[in-house]
C-alpha positions as CSV (number, residue, x, y, z in Angstrom):
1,X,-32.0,-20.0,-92.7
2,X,-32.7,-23.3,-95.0
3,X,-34.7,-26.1,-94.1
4,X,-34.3,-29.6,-96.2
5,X,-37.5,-31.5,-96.7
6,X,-37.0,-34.9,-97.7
7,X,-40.2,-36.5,-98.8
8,X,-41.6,-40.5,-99.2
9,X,-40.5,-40.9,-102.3
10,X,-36.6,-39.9,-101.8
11,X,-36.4,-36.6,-103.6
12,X,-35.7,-33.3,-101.1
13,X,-36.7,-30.0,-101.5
14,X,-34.6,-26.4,-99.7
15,X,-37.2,-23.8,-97.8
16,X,-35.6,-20.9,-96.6
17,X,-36.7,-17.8,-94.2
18,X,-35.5,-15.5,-92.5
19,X,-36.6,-17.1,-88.9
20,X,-37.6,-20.7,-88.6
21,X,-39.5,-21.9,-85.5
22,X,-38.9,-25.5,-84.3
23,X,-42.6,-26.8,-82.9
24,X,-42.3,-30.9,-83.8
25,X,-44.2,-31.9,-80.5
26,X,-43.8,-34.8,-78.8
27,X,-44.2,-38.3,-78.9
28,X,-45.1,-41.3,-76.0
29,X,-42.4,-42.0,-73.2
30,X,-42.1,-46.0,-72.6
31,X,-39.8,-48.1,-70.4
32,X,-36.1,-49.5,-71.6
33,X,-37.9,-53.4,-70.7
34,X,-41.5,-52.5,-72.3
35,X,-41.6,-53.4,-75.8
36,X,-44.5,-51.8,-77.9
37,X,-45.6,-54.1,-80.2
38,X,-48.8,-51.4,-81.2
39,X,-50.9,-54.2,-81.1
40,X,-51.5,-55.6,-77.3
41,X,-48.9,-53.5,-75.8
42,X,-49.9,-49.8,-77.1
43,X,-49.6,-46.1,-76.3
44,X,-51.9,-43.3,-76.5
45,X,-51.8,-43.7,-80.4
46,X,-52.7,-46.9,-81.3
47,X,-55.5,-46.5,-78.6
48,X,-57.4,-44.0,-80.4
49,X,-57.7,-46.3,-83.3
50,X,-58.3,-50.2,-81.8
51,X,-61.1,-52.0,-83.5
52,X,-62.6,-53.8,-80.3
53,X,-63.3,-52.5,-76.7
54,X,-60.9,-53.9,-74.3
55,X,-62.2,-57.0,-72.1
56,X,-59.5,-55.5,-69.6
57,X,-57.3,-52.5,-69.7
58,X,-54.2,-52.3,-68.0
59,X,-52.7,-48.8,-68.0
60,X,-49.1,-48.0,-66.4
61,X,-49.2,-44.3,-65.6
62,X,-52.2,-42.3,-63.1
63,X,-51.2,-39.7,-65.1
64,X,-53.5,-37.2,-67.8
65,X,-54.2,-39.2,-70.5
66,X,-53.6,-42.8,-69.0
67,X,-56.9,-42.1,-67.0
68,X,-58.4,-39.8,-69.7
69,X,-58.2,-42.5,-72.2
70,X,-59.0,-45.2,-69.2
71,X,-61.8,-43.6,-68.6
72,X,-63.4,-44.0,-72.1
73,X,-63.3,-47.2,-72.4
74,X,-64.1,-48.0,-68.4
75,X,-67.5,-45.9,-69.7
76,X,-67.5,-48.7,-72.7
77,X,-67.4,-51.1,-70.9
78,X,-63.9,-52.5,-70.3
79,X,-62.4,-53.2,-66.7
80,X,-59.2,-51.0,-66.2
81,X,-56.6,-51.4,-64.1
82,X,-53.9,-48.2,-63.2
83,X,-50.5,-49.0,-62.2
84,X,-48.6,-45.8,-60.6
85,X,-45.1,-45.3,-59.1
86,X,-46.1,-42.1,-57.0
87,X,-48.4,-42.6,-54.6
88,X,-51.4,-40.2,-55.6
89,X,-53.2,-39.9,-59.3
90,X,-52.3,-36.9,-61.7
91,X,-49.6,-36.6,-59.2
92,X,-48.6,-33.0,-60.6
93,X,-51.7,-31.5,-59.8
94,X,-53.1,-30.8,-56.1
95,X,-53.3,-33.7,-54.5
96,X,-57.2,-33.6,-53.2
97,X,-57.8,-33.3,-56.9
98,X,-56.3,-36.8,-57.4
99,X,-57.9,-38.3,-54.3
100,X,-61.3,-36.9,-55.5
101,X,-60.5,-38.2,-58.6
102,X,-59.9,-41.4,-57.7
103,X,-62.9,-41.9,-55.8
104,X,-65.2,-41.0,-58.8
105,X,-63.3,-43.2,-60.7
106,X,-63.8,-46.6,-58.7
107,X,-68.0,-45.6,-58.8
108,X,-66.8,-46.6,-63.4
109,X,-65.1,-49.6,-62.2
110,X,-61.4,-48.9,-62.2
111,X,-58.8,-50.5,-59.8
112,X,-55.8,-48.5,-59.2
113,X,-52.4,-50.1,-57.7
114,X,-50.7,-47.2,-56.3
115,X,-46.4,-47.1,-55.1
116,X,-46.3,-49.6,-57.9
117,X,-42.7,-50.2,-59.6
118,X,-43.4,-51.9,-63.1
119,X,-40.7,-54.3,-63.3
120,X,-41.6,-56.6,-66.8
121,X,-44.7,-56.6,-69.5
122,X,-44.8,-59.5,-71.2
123,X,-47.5,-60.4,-74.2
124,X,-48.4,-64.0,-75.6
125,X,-51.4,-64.2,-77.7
126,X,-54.2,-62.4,-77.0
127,X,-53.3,-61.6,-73.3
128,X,-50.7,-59.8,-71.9
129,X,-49.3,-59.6,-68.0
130,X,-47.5,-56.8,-66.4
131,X,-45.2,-57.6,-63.5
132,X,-45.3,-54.4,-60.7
133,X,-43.4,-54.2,-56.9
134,X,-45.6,-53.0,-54.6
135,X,-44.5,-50.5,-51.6
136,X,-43.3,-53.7,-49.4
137,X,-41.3,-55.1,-52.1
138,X,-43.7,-58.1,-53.2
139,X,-44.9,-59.1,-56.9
140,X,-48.2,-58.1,-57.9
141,X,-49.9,-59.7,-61.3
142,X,-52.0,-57.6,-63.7
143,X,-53.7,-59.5,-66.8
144,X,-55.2,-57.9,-69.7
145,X,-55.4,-58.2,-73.0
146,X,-54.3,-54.8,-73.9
147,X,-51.8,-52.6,-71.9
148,X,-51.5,-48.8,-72.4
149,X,-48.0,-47.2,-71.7
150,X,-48.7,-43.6,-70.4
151,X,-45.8,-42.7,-68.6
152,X,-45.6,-39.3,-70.0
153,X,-44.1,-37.5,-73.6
154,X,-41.0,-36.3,-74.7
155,X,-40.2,-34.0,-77.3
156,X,-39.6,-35.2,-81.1
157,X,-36.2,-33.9,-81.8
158,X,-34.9,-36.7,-82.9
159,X,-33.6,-36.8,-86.4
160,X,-34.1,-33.1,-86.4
161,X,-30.5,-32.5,-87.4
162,X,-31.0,-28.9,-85.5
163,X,-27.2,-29.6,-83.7
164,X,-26.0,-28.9,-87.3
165,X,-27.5,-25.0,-87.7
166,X,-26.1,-24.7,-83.9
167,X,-29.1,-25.5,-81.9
168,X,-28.8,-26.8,-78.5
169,X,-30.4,-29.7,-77.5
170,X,-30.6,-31.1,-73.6
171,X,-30.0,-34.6,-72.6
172,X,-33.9,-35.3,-72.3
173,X,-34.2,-34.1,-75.6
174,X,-35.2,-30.6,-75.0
175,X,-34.3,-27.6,-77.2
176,X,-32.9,-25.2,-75.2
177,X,-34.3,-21.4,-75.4
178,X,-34.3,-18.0,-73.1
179,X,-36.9,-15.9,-72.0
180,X,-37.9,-14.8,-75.8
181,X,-38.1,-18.7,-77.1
182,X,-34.7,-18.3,-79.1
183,X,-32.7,-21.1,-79.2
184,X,-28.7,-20.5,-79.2
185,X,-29.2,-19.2,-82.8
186,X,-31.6,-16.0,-82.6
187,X,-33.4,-16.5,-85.8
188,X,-34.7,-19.9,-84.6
189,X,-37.4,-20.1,-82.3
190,X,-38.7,-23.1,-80.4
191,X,-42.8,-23.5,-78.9
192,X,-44.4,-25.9,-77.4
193,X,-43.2,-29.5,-76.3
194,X,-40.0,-29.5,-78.1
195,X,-39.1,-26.6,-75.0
196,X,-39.7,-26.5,-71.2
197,X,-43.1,-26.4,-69.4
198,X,-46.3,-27.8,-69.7
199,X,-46.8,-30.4,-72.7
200,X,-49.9,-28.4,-73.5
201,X,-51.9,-26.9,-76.6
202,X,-53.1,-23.8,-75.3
203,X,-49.4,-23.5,-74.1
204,X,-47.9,-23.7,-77.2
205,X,-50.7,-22.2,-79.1
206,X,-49.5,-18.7,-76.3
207,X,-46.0,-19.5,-77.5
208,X,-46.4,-19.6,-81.4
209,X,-48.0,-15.9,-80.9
210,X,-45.7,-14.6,-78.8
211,X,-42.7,-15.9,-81.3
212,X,-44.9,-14.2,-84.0
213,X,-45.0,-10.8,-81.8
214,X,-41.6,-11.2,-80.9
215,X,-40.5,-11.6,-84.7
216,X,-42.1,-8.2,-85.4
217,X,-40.9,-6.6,-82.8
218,X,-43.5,-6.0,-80.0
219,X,-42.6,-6.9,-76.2
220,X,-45.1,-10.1,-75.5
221,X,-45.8,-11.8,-72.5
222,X,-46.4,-15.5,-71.2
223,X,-47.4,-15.6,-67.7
224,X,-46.5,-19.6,-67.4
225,X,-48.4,-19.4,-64.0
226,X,-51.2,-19.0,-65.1
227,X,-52.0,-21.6,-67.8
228,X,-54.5,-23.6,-66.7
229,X,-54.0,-27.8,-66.9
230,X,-56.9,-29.7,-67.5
231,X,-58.2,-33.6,-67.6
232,X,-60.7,-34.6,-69.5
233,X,-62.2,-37.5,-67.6
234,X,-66.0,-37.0,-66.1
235,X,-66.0,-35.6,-63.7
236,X,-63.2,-33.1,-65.3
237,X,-60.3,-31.8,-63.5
238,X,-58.7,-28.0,-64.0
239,X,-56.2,-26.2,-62.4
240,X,-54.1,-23.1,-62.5
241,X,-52.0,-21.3,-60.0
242,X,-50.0,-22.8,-58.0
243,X,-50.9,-25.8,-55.8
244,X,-51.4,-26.6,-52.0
245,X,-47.9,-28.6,-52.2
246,X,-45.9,-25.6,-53.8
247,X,-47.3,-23.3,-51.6
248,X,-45.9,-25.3,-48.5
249,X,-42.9,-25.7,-50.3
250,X,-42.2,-22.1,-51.2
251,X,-43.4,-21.4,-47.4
252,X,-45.9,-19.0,-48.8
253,X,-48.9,-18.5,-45.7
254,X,-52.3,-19.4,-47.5
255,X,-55.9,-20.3,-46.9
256,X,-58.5,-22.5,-48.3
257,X,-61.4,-22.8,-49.0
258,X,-63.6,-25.3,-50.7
259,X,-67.0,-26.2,-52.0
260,X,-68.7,-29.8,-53.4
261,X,-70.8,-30.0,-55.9
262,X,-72.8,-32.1,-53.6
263,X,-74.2,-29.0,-52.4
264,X,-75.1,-27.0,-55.9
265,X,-78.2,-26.5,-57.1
266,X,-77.2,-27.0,-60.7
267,X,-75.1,-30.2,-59.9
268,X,-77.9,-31.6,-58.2
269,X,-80.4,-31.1,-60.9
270,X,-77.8,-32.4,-63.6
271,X,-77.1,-35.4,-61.2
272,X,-73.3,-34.3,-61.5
273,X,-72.8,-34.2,-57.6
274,X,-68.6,-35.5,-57.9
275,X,-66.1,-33.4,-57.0
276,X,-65.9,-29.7,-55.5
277,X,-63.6,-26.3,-56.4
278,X,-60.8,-25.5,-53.9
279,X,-59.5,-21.9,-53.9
280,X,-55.8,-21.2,-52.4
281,X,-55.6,-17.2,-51.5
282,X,-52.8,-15.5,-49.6
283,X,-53.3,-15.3,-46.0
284,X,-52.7,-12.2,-45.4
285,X,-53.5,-10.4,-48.8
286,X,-56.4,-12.9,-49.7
287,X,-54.9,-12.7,-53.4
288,X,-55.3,-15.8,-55.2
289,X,-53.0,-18.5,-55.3
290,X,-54.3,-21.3,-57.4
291,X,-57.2,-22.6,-58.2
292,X,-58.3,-26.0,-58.1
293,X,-61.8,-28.1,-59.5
294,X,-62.9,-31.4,-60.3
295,X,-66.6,-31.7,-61.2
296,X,-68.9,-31.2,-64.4
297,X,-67.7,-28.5,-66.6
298,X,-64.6,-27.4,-64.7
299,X,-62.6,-27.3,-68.0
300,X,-64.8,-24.3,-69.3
301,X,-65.0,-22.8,-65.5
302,X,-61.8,-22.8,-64.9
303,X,-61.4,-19.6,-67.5
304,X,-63.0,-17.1,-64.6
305,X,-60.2,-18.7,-62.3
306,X,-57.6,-17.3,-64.9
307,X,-58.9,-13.7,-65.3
308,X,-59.2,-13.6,-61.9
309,X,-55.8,-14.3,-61.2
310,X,-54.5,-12.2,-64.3
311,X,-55.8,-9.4,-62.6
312,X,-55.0,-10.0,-59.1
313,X,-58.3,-10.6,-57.6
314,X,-58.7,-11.5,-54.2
315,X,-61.1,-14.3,-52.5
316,X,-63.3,-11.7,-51.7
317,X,-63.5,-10.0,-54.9
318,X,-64.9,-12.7,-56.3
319,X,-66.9,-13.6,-53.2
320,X,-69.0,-9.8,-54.2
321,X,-69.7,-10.7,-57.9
322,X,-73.0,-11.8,-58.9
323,X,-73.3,-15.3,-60.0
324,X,-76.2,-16.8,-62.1
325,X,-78.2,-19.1,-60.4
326,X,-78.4,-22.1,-60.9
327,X,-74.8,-22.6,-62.5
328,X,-72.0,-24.5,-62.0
329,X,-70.1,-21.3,-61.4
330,X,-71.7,-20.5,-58.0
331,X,-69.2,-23.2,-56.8
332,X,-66.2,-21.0,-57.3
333,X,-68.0,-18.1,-55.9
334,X,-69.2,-20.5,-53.1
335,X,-65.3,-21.6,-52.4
336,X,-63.9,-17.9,-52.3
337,X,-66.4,-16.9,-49.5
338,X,-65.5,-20.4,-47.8
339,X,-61.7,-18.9,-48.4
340,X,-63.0,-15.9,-46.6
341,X,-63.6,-16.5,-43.0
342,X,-65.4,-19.3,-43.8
343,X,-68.5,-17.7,-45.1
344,X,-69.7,-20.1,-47.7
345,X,-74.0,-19.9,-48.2
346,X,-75.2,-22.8,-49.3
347,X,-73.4,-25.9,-47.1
């Protein structure tokens, strides 16, 4: 029930409570070989705050932010290279959405090594060189004179001390917790990235409420499902549901159905045309599975994706519902009636 603060200048301070929640985030994953000297050879951090826009970029990691923060500067001005193990771009989303992605992406300028193994990063002055295998086993060169490390987060538990009130902590750092986000001591709680799931805001934003809820005594509920994930590149990517690879996985029948923005009205007259929504509904049920969009605004469309699913729609309910026209919107509409027997309007 106590908390010790100790502060810059040495001195320490006791909080107590009657529940304490852990939510200390996360911090940026590197390499055991890559050294971050936070000057040539940075992470998302230091990025936010250089002085000068990069002649060339060099990110390892086609993941979220690599290419979010990529993205800005390719938009700046700077050339940027991405270096990725896997062999597809934000490779935990559906993969058309990274294919689509990456198309969009090369139109800015970026050059993408994919089934690349990053083997050494080396900086000397003002330029440093990263050393990658490529899928036959030969040594590429990258040169830049900045490199961005976005290999993913892990959660900030170290130095916590939280093994000392009893809390269990994982090997990849992780605090455990059970289904109401106690840890094994039940008056402390943990949210967000410090626990499993998506390294996401919204996520833990549901998570700090529902500990709040749960404290008090009401019976919350996190449908993990159905948090949306979105990247904030133009054009934007969203998601929620599950994708086109789980469902195979999980041998769950399903449908698609799809529509560009090539081929709305509103696209067309903001000269956004990138991209298109995918819908995933149950073959036999029509329900919706997942939900799946890269184009302008997606991040704010994907919302209708999300009640729709909270409530179980099908394809075709949302097929039947008005949509304003012109509005990006119409493409989700548009994909449902493409999910259902193919009956899209307007392509």
């Amino acid at each position: 029930t106590t908390v010790k603060v100790t502060k810059d200048d040495g001195s320490s301070s006791d909080i107590q409570g009657k529940n304490i929640i852990i939510a200390t985030g996360s911090k940026p994953s590197t390499l055991p070989f890559i050294k971050l000297d936070k000057n040539r050879v940075i992470t998302s951090t230091e990025t936010l705050n250089l002085k000068e826009i990069p002649k060339h970029l060099v990110v390892i990691g086609g993941g979220v932010i690599g290419l979010e923060l990529g993205s800005v500067y390719a938009r700046l001005g700077a050339k940027v290279s991405v270096i990725e193990f896997m062999d597809s771009l934000i490779p935990t989303m559906d993969r058309t959405m990274g294919k689509e992605l990456q198309k969009s992406l090369k139109k800015i300028g970026f050059e993408f090594f994919l089934k690349h193994k990053v083997t050494s990063v080396e900086s000397k002055g003002k330029e440093v060189t990263v050393k990658a295998e490529n899928s036959t086993g030969e040594t590429v060169e990258v040169k830049g004179d900045y490199v961005l490390v976005c290999i993913g987060r892990r959660p900030y538990t170290e130095g916590l001390n939280a093994e000392a009130a009893g809390v269990k902590i994982t090997e990849r750092g992780q605090i455990e917790v059970n289904d109401h986000l106690q840890t094994s001591v039940p008056n402390i709680y943990a949210i967000g990235d410090v626990v499993k799931g998506a390294m996401l805001a919204h996520k833990a934003e549901e998570e700090g409420v529902f500990v709040a809820e749960t404290i008090l005594g009401q019976k919350p509920h996190i449908n993990y499902n159905l948090i949306p994930g979105v990247v904030y590149t133009w054009p934007e990517v969203a998601a929620v549901g599950y994708t086109e690879e789980q469902l195979k996985e999980k041998g769950i029948k399903y449908k698609t159905g799809k529509f560009p923005f090539m081929a709305s009205g509103r696209a067309r007259a903001s000269m956004d045309t990138d991209g298109l929504v995918k819908v995933l509904a149950d073959a036999e049920t029509d329900e919706i599975l997942g939900v799946h969009m890269i184009g302008p605004r997606t991040a704010d469309m994907i919302a209708e994706a999300v009640v729709a699913m909270e409530y179980r729609a099908s394809a075709e309910d949302i097929s039947r519902m008005s949509h304003a026209h012109p509005t990006y919107t119409e493409a989700f509409k548009e994909a449902c009636l493409a999910a259902t027997d193919n009956r899209a309007l307007h392509i």
